[in-house]
C-alpha positions in Angstrom: -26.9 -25.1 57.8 -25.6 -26.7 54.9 -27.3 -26.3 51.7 -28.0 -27.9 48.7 -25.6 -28.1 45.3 -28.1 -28.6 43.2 -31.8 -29.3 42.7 -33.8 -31.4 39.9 -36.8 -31.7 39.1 -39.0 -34.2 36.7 -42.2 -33.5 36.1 -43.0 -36.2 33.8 -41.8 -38.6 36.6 -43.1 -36.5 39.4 -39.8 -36.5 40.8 -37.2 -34.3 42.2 -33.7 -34.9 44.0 -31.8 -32.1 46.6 -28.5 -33.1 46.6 -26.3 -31.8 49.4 -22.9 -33.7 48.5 -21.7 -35.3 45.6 -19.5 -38.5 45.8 -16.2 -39.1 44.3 -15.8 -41.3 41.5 -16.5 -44.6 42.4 -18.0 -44.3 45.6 -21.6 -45.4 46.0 -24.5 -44.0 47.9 -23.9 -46.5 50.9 -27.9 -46.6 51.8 -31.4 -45.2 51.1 -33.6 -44.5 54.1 -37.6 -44.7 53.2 -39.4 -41.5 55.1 -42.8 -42.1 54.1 -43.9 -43.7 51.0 -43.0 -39.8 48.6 -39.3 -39.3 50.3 -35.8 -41.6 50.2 -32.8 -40.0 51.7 -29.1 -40.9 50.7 -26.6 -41.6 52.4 -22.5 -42.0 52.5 -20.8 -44.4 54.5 -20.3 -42.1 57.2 -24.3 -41.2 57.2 -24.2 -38.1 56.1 -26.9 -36.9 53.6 -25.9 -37.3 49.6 -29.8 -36.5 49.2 -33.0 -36.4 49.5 -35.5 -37.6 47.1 -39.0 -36.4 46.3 -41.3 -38.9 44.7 -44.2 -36.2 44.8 -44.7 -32.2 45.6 -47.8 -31.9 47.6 -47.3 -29.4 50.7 -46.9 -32.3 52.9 -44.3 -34.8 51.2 -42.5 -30.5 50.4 -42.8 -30.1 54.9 -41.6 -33.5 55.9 -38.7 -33.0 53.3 -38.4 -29.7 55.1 -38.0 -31.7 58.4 -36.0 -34.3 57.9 -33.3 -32.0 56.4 -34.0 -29.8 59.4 -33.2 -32.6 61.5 -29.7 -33.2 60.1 -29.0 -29.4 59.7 -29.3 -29.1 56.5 -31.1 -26.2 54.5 -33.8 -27.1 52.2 -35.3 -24.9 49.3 -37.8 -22.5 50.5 -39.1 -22.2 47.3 -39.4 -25.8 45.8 -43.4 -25.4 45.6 -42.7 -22.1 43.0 -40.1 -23.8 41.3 -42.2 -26.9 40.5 -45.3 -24.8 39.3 -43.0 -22.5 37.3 -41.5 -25.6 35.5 
């Protein structure tokens, strides 16, 4: 599984973003898939996953995120929920 470079996360925005690959310079995320109303996933050209973004942290939107990087083999932070509360 791959895993994530980096995670951020907002609380005043009640926002967070898992980033799996970072794009060279001048290259832009090619398109955002909607997963619910709380999750936007982006992608390259080639449809891999730049991302995935969290628009909230309640144990749902935290296990669908959990899914959908499931589904393209990618690892997701086991401890988001702690991180959040700790922050």
């Amino acid at each position: 599984m791959t895993m994530p470079t980096e995670v951020k996360i907002d609380l005043e925005a009640h926002a967070g973003y898992v980033r799996y690959r970072t794009l060279p310079f001048g290259q832009h995320v090619a398109r955002t898939i909607r997963v619910g109303a709380n999750i936007a996933v982006d992608l390259d050209a080639s449809e891999a996953v730049l991302g995935i973004e969290l628009l909230a942290f309640d144990a749902d939107v935290l296990e669908a995120a959990r899914q959908v990087a499931a589904s393209r083999g990618l690892a997701f932070p086991r401890d988001l929920a702690g991180a959040v509360a700790a922050a």
